[in-house]
N, C-alpha and C positions, 0 to 999 in steps of 0.2 A: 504494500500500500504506500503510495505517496505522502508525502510530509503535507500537511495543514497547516494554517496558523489559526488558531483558536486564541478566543479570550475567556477567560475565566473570572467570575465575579467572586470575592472570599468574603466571610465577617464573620463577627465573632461578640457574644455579647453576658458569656457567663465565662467564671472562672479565670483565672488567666490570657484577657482577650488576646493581647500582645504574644507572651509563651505559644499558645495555639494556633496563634495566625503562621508562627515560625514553623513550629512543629508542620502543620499543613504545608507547607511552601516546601520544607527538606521533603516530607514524603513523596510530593510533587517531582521535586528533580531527584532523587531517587530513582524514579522508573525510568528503565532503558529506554522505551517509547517516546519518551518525553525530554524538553529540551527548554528551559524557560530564557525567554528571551527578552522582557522589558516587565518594568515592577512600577507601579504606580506610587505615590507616597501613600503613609495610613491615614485614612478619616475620621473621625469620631463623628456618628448622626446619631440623632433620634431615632428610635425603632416606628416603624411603618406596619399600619393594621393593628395589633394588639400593642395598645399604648403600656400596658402596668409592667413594663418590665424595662433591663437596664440600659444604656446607652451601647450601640453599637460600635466596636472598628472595622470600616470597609475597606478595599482595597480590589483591584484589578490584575492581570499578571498575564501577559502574552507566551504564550507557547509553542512551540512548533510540536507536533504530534504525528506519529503513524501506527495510530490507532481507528478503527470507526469511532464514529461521537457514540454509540451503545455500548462499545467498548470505554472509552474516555470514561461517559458517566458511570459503568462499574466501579472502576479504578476509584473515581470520586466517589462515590457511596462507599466503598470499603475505607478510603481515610477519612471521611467524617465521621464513620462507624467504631473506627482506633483510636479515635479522638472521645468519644464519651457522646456524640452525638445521638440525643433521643427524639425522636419525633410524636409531638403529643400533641401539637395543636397549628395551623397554620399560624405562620408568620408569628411562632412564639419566641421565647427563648433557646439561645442553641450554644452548645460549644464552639462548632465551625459550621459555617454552610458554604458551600462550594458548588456553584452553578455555572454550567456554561454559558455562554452571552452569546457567541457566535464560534460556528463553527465553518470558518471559509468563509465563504461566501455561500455557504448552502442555507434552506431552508428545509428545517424537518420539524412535522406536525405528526407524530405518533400521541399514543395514549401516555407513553413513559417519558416521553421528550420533546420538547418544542423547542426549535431553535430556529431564527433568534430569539432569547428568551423574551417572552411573551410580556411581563412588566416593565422592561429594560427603558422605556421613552418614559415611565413613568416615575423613575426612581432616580432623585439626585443624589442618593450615595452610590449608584451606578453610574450616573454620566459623569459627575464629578473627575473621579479617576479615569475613566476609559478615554476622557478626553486628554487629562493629562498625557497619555501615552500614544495616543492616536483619535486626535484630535479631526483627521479628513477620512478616517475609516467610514465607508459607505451602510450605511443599515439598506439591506437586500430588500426588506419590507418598508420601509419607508422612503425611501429612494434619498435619504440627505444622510449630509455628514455625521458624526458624533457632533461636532460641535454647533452645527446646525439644531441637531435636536436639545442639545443641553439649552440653545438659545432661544427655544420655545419655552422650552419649560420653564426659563428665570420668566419668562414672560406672562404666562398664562400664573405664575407662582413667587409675585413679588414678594408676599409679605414671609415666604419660608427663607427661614435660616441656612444659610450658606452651610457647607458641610467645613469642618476645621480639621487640617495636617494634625496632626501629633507626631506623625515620627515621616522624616521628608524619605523618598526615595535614595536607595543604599547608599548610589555616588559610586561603588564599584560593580565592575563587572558580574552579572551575576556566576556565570562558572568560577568567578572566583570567590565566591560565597564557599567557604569549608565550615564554619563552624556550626551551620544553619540557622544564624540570625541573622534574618532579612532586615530586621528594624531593628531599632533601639533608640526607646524614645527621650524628644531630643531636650 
């Protein structure tokens, strides 16, 4: 199979959000398949949908992949699964959650998987980062940019708070990431 470049959306909003996001990101390049290629800085948002719970860290992460995205997403549910991740309520609290965003330039509408993910225009702690990284990447379903769609949304959503860095992008090479901390907040 040919290499992809996929985006992946991360957060983290119990426990050690920061440790977790690390931990996810080593497991991440860990796999042979797998190859990460640009890391967005961390966000701190508000959580979305179910308000009673704690403040999010979000973050973005480009890969190169030669895996299918059914394969990708296993690989992804087995490390949120090593991670303590429990699923009890939509849009609750979670250890990691780790979603594809895009995969290529493809579009897939299965019952397990929808890609491009299906809230991604709706979410500022998704555009936020995705644009820091690729800012002219085309959405296949909307036909604009990332930064195009982030600039609807401040629009349509002036009075929502900005998302806030807490720990800025590495600054070194990701292969040269050995210890497996992507952040370290600043």
């Amino acid at each position: 199979m040919s290499e992809r470049e996929v985006f992946i959306g991360f957060g983290s909003n119990l426990g050690d959000r920061c440790f977790l996001i690390n931990q996810a990101l080593q497991a991440l390049s860990d796999l042979p398949t797998i190859s990460l290629k640009k890391l967005s800085s961390l966000y701190e948002t508000a959580p979305v949908g179910y308000l009673e719970q704690g403040v999010f860290l979000n973050g973005v992460v480009l890969v190169k992949v030669s895996l299918s995205a059914f394969e990708l997403l296993e690989r992804l549910l087995c490390i949120e699964n090593s991670l303590g991740r429990v699923r009890k309520e939509r849009w609750g609290p979670r250890t990691i959650d780790l979603d594809i965003l895009f995969y290529g330039d493809q579009k897939i509408d299965e019952v397990d998987l929808i890609v491009p993910h299906p809230e991604l225009a709706k979410r500022i702690f998704v555009l936020e980062p995705l644009n820091e990284i690729a800012p002219a990447w085309l959405h296949p379903g909307f036909g604009g940019t990332i930064s195009e769609l982030l600039n609807q949304y401040k629009l349509k959503h002036p009075e929502e708070e900005p998302c806030r860095i807490v720990a800025a992008s590495p600054g070194v090479a990701l292969n040269e990431v050995k210890d497996g901390i992507f952040y370290r907040y600043g």
